[in-house]
C-alpha positions in Angstrom: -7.6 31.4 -70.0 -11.1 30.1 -71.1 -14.2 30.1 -68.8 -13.5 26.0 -68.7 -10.0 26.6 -68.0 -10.9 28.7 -65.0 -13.8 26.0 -63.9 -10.8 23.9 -63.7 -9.0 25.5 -62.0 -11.3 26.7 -59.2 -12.4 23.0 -59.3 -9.0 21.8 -58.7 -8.4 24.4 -55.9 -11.6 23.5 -54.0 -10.5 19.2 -54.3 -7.0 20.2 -53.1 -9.2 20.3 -49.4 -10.1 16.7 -50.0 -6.6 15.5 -49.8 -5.8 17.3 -46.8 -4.9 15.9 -43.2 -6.4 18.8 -41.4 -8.4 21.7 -42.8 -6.6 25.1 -40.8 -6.5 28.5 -41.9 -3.2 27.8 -43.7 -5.5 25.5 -45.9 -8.2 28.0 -46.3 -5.6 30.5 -47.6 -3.7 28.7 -49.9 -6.9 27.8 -51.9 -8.3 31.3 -52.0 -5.1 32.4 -53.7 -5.7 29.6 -56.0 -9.0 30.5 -56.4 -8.4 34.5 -56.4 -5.7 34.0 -58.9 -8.1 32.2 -61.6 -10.7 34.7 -61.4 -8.0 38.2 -61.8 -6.7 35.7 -64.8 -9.9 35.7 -65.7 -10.4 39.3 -66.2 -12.6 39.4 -63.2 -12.6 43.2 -61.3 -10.0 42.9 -58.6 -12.7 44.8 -56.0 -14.9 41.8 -56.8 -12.2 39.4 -56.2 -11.2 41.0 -52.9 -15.2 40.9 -52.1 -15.4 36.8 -52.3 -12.0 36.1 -50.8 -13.2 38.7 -47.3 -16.8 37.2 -47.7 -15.6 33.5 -47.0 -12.6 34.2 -44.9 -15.5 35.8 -42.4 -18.2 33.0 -43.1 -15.4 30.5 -41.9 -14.5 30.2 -38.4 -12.1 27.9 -37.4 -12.2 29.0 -33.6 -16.2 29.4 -33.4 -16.4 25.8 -35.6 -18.2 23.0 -33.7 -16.3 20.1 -33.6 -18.4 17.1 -35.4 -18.5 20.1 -38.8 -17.3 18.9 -42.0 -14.8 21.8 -42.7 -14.4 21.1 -46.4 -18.1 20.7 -47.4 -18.5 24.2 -45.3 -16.1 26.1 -47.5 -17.0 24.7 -50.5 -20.7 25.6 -49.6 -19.3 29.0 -48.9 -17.0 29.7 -52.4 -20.1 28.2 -54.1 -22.7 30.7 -52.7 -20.2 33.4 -53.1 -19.4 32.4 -57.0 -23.4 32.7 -57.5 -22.8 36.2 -55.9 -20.4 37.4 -58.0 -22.8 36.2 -61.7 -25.9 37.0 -60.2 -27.5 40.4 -61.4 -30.5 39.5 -58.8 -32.7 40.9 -61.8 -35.7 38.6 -63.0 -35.7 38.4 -66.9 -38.2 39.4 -69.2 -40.2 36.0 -70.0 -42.0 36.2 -73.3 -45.7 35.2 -73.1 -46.6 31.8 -75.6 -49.8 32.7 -77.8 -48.9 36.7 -78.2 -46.5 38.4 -80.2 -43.7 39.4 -78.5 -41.4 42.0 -80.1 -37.6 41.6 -79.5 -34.9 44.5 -80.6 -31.7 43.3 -80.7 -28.9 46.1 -80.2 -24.9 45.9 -79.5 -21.4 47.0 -80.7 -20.2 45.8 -84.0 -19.0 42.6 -84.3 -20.5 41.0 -81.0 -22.5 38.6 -83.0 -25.4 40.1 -83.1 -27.0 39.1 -86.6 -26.1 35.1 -86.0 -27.5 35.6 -82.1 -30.8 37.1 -83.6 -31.2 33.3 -85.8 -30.3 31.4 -82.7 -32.9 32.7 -80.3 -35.2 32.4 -83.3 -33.9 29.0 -83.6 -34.2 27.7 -79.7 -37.7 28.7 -79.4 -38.9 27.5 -82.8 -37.3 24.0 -81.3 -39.9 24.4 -78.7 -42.7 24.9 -80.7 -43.5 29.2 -80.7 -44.2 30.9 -84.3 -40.9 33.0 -85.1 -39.9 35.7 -87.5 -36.8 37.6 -88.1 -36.9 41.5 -89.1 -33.1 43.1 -90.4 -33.7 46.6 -89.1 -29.9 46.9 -90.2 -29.5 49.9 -92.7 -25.8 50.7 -91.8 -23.9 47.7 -92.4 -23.5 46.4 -96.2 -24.5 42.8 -96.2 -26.3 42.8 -93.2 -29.8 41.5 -94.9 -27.4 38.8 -96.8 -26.1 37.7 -93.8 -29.5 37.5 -91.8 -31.3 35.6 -95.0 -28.6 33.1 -95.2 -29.0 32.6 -91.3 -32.7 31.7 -91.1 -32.8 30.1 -94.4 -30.8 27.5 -93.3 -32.3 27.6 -90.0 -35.9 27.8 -91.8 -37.0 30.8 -90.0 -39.2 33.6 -91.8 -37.3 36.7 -92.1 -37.8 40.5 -93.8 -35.4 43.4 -94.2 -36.6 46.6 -94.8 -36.5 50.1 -94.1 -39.9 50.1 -93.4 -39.3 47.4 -90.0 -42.8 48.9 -88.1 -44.9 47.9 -91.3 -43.6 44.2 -91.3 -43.7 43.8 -87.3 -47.2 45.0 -87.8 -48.1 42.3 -90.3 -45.9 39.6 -88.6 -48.2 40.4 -85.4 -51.0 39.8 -87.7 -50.1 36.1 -89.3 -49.8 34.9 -85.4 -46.1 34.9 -84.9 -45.3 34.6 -81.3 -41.4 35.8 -81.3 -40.5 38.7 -83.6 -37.1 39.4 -83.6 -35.8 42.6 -85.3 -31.8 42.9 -86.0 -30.3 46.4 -85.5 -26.9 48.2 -87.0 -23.8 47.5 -84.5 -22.9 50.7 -83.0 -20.4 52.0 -80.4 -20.8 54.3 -77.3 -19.5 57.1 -78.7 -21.6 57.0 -82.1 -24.4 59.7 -81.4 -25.7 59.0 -84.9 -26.2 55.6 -84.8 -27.3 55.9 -81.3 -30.3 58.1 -82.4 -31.6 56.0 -85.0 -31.5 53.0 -82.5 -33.8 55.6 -80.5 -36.0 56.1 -83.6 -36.1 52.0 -84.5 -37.0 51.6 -81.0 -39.7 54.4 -80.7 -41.5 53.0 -84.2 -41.4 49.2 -83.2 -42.2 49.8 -80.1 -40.1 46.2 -78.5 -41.4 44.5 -75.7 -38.0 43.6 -74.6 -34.6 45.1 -75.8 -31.3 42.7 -75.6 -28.0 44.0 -76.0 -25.2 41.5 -77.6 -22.0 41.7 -75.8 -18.8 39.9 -76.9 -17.1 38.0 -73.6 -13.5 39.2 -75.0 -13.9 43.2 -73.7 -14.4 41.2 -70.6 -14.2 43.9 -67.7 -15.5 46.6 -70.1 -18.7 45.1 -70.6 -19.7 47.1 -67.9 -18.9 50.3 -69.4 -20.8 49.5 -72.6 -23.8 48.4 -70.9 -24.3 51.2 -68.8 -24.2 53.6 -72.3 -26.6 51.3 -73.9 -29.2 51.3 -70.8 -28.6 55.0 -70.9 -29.4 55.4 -74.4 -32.2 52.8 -74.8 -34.5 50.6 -72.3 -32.3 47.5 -71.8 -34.1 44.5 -70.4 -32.0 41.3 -71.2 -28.3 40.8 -72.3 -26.5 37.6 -74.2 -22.9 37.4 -74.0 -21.3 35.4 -77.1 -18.1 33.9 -77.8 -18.0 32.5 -74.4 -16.2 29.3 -75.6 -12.8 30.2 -76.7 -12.1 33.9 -75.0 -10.0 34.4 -71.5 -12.0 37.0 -70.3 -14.8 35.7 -69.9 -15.6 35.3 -66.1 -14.6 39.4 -66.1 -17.8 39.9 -69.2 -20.4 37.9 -66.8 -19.3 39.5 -63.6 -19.2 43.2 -64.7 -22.6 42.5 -66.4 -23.8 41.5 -63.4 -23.4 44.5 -61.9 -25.1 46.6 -63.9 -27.9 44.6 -63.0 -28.6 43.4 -65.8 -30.3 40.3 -66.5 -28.1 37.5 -68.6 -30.5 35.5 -70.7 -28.5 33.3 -73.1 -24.7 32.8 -73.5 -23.1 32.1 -76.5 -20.9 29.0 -76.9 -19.7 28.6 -80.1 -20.5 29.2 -84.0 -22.9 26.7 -85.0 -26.7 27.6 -84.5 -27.0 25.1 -81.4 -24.1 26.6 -79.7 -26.5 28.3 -77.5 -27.8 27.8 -73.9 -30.3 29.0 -71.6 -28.0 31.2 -69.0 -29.5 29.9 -65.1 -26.7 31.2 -62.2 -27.0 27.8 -60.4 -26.5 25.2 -63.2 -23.7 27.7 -65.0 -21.8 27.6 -62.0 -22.7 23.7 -61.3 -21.6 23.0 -64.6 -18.6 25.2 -64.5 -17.3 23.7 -61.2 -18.0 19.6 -62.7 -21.0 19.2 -60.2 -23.6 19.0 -63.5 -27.1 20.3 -64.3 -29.5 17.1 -63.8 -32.8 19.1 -63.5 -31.2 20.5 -67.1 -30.3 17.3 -68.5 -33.8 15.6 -67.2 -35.9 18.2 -68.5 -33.8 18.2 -72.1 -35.1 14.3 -72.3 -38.7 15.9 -71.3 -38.7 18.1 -74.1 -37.7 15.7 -76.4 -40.3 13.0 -75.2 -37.9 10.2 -75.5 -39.3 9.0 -72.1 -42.9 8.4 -73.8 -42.1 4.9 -76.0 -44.0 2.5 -73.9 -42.7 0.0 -76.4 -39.0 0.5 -75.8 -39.7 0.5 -72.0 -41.5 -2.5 -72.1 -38.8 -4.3 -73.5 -36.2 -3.0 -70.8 -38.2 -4.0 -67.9 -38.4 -7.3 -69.7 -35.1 -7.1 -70.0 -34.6 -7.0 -73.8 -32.7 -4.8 -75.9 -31.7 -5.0 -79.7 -29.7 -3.2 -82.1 -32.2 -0.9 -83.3 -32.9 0.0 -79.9 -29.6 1.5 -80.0 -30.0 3.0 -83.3 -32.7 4.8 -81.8 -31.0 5.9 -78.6 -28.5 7.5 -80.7 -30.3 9.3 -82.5 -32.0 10.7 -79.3 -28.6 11.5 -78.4 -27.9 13.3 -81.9 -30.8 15.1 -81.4 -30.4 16.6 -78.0 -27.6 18.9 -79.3 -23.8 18.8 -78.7 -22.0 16.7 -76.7 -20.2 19.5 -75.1 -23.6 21.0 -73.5 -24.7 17.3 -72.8 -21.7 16.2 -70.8 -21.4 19.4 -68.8 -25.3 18.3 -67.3 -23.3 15.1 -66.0 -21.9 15.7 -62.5 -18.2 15.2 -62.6 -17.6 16.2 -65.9 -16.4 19.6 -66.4 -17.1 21.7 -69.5 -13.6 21.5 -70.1 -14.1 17.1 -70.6 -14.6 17.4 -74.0 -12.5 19.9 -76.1 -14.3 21.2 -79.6 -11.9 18.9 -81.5 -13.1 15.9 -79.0 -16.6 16.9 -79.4 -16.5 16.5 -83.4 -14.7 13.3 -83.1 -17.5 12.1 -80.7 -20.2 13.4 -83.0 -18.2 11.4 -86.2 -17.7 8.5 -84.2 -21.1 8.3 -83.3 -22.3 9.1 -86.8 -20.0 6.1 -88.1 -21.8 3.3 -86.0 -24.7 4.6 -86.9 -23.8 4.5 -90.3 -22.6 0.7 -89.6 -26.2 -0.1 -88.2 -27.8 1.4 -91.1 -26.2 -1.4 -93.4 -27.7 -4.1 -91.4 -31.3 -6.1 -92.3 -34.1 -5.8 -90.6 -33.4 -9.5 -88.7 -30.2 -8.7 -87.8 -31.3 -5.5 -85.9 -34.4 -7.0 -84.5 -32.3 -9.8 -83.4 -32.5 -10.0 -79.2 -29.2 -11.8 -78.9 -27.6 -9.8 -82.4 -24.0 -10.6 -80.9 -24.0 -14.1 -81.1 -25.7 -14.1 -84.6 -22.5 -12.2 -86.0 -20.5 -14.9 -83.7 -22.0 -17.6 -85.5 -21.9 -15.9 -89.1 -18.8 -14.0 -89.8 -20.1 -13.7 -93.2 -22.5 -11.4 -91.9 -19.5 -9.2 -90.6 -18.1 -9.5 -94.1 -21.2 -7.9 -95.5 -22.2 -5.3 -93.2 -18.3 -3.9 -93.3 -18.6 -3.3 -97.1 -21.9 -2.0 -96.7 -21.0 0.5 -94.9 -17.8 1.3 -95.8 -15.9 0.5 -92.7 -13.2 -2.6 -92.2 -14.4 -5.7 -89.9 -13.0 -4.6 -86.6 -15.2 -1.2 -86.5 -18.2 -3.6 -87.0 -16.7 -5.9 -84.1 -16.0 -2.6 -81.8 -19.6 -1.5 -82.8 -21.4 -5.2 -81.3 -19.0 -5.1 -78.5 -20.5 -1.9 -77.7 -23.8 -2.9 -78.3 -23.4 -6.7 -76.0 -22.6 -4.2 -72.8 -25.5 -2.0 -73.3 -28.0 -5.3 -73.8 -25.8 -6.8 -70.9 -26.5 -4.0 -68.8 -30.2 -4.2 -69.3 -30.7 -7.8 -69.0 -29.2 -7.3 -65.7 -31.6 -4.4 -64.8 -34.6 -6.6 -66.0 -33.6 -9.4 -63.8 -33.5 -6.8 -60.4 -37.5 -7.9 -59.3 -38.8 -5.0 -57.9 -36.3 -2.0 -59.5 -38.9 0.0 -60.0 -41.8 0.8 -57.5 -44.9 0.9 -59.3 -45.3 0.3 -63.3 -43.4 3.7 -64.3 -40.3 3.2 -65.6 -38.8 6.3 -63.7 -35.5 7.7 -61.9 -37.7 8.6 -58.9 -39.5 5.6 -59.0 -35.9 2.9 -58.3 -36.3 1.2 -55.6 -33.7 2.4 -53.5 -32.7 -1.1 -52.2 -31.7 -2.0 -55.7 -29.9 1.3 -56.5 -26.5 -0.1 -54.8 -26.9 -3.0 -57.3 -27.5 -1.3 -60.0 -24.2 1.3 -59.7 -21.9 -1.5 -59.5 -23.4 -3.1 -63.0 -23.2 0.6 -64.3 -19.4 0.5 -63.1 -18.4 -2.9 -64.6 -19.8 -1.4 -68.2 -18.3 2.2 -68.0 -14.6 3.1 -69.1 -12.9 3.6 -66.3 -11.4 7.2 -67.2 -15.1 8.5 -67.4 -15.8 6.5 -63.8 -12.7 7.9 -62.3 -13.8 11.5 -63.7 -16.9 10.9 -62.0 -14.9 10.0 -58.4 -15.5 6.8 -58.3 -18.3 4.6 -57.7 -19.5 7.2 -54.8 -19.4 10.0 -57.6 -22.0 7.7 -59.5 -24.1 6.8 -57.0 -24.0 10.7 -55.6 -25.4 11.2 -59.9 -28.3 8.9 -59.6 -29.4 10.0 -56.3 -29.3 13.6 -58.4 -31.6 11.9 -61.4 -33.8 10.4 -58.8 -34.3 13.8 -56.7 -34.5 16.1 -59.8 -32.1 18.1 -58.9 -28.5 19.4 -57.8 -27.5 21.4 -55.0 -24.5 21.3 -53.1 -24.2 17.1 -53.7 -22.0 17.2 -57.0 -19.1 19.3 -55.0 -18.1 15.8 -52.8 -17.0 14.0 -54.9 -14.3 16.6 -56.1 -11.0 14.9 -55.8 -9.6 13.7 -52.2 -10.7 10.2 -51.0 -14.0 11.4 -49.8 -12.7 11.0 -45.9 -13.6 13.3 -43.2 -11.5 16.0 -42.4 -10.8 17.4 -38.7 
C-alpha cells in the first residue's frame, strides 16, 4: 500500500462519521480499526499504532461530552493532532543561511538515491535564487562521478569529483557559492571501512550540516539505520526518497521520527522536480485531501505570477483573451507537477492524479498549448476569440493543420477557453469584488464570495466539484485562499452530507 493509498484510506475512515445517524463509541471503534489497520499495512510500528488508537479513545468522552459538541469534527480534530504526533520528530532543522557558504555532506546506504537527491536539493534552491555546487566525494562506487556529472549537467549545476573534496569546497567557498553539496559512497551499518572514511570525509570538509538518504521501502528499519548513522557521524537532517510508489512508507516517516530526527525533504518520484519541502502539517493535510493553501499561495509568490498589473487590469475590466490563457498555462507548467499542485487543493487527495494521469495532464496541456501557438497574433489578442472562429471556420481549418491536431481538439480547446473568459466577465461585472484596488484573495469582498462560488460551480467539471464536497467544499477552499492558511477547515467537507451529528 502506497502513502496515497493509505491517505485514502484514513480519509475514507474519518468521512464514514459523516454519514452516520449518531456518533457512539461503536462508531468511534469501528473507524479506529479502519484507521489502525491502514497504518500496520503501512508498515507503521504496532506500539505506535496502539499509542494513537489509546491517545484518542481517552481524548473522546462520550459520557463527559457536552451536548451542543460536534462529535465528528472532535475526533477528527483528535486523529489529526495525533497523526502529526506520530511524523513529528519535534526537532527544528538545520536552515542554511542565504549569502554564506553552507557545506552539505550527504551520507546513506547504497541505493537510497543518494547521488540523484544530492542534484535535486541543488536543484530546488538554485530555483530560488542561492549560488550551488556539487562535490562527488564518492571513491567507492564505479560510475559514481558519471552519474553525478550527468545529473547537474542537465540540471546546469557546477559540479567537481575528486579525491581531493576539502581543496574544491575550499575554492567553491571562495567563488561565492552559497550551497555546496558533497556526494558520499553508500555504505551499510555493518561496513566499518566505509564507515571510517565517512569519518575522515567528514573531519576534512568539515559540513555544516550532514543528511542521511533513506529509502521509504525498509520502512520500519529506518530506525535502525539511522541510529548507526547518528552514532557514527553528526546527523542533522534526513530525506526519505522513493516515497511515491513503496507500501512502507508511513512505517520509514514514523520510525524516523523517533530518532528524532529532523525530515527535510521527501522524495516523490524520479524526475528532478519530484521533490518537496517536508512540513508535518501540510504532509498530513495533503495526505488526508484537506490541501496546503499557504503552500500553494506562496508557490504563486515565488513565481511572481501575481505582479502583471497588465493581466489584472484586464480581469477587473473583465477581459480575457487567448493569450491570457497561453500565459496562465505556462504559469501552470512552470510551477512543477500536477501531482504536487493538486495535492495543495483541499479535497483532492494525493492519490487524484495517478503518475500515468499526471503525464496525460502535462501532454494534454502541452497539446493546447501547442494549438495556441499556431494561431496569429489577432486571433489571440482577440477579446471575443470564440465567436471569430464561429464566424470563420476557415480559421479552424488553418489552425488544425498548423498544429497538427484535427478540428474538434481546436473546438474543445475555444470551448475551454469561452468558460474561462465567461468566468471572468462575470467576476468583472461583481461592482465592488474586491475591497480596495488589489486584486487579492484577502481582499474579496465577502458579500460577493457566495456569488462568485456558484459561477466557479457552473464552469467546473462536476467530478472535480464533487471531489471537492460540493459547493460547501469550494466555498470552505476560498475562505482557505482568503485566510492564508489551513487548519482543521479542509477535514468538513470529507464525505457525509455535512449535517450535524448527535
Amino acid at each position: 500500500m502506497v502513502l496515497a493509498d493509505l491517505g485514502r484510506r484514513i480519509r475514507n475512515a474519518i468521512g464514514k462519521l459523516g454519514q452516520a445517524t449518531v456518533i457512539n463509541e461503536e462508531e468511534l471503534n469501528a473507524m479506529l480499526k479502519e484507521v489502525c489497520s491502514a497504518l500496520i499495512e503501512s508498515d507503521v510500528n504496532v506500539r505506535l499504532v496502539k499509542q494513537l488508537r489509546e491517545s484518542v479513545r481517552k481524548a473522546i468522552d462520550f459520557e463527559e461530552m457536552a451536548g451542543g459538541v460536534n462529535k465528528r469534527r472532535l475526533i477528527q480534530r483528535s486523529v489529526f493532532q495525533e497523526l502529526l504526533k506520530l511524523v513529528d520528530p519535534a526537532v527544528a532543522p538545520y536552515q542554511p543561511v542565504k549569502g554564506k557558504a553552507n557545506v552539505i555532506m550527504f551520507v546513506g546506504l547504497q541505493g537510497a538515491g543518494k547521488t540523484t537527491t544530492c542534484t535535486k536539493m541543488a536543484y530546488y534552491y538554485q530555483k530560488k535564487g542561492w549560488k550551488t555546487c556539487l562535490v562527488c566525494a564518492d571513491t567507492f562506487r564505479a560510475g559514481a562521478f558519471d552519474q553525478l556529472k550527468q545529473n547537474a549537467t542537465k540540471a546546469r549545476i557546477p559540479f567537481y569529483g575528486s579525491y581531493y573534496r576539502s581543496k574544491w569546497c575550499r575554492k567553491f567557498k571562495r567563488d561565492g557559492f552559497e550551497l555546496i553539496i558533497v556526494d558520499t559512497s553508500g555504505r551499510h551499518k555493518q561496513e566499518a571501512a566505509l564507515f571510517e572514511e565517512m569519518l575522515q570525509v567528514s573531519n576534512a570538509i568539515k559540513p555544516d550540516n550532514v543528511i542521511f538518504v533513506m529509502d521509504a521501502s525498509i520502512g520500519q528499519a529506518c530506525e535502525a539505520q539511522a541510529r548507526a548513522f547518528k552514532n557514527c557521524v553528526d546527523i542533522g537532517s534526513v530525506i526519505i526518497t522513493k516515497l511515491d510508489g513503496h507500501a512502507k512508507g508511513g512505517g520509514a516517516l514514523s520510525a524516523v521520527a523517533t530518532t528524532h530526527s529532523s525530515i527535510i525533504f521527501i522524495g516523490t518520484g524520479e524526475h528532478i522536480d519530484d521533490f518537496e519541502l517536508f512540513k508535518v502539517k501540510p504532509f498530513l493535510q495533503k495526505l488526508l485531501g484537506m490541501g496546503d493553501i499557504q503552500g500553494l499561495v506562496e508557490k504563486v509568490s515565488e513565481m511572481g505570477l501575481e505582479d502583471n498589473e497588465e493581466l489584472i487590469k484586464r480581469l477587473k475590466q473583465g477581459q480575457f483573451t487567448l493569450r491570457d490563457m497561453y500565459e496562465q498555462f505556462q504559469n501552470i507548467m512552470k510551477m512543477g507537477p500536477f501531482g504536487q499542485i493538486m495535492s495543495m487543493i483541499p479535497g483532492f487527495g494525493s492519490d487524484f492524479l495517478s503518475k500515468g494521469n499526471e503525464q496525460e495532464s502535462m501532454a494534454r496541456l502541452k497539446k493546447l498549448m501547442t494549438i495556441m501557438d499556431s494561431m496569429a497574433d489577432g486571433e489571440l489578442d482577440h477579446p471575443k476569440a470564440n465567436d471569430l472562429f464561429t464566424k470563420e471556420p476557415s480559421r479552424l481549418i488553418r489552425v488544425s493543420k498548423g498544429s497538427g491536431t484535427n478540428i474538434n481538439e481546436v473546438k474543445e480547446l475555444l470551448s475551454q477557453y469561452k468558460k474561462f473568459a465567461d468566468m471572468v466577465k462575470k467576476m468583472g461585472s461583481m461592482k465592488g469584488l474586491f475591497k480596495g484596488n488589489e486584486m487579492n484573495p484577502k481582499n474579496i469582498n465577502p458579500n460577493q464570495m457566495t456569488k462568485l462560488n456558484q459561477q466557479m460551480a457552473k464552469i467546473m467539471d462536476p467530478r472535480v466539484l464533487q471531489q471537492m464536497g460540493g459547493l460547501a467544499g469550494l466555498q470552505n477552499m476560498m475562505k482557505q485562499v482568503g485566510g492564508g492558511g489551513g487548519g482543521m477547515g479542509g477535514l468538513g467537507g470529507m464525505g457525509g452530507s455535512g449535517k450535524r451529528n448527535k
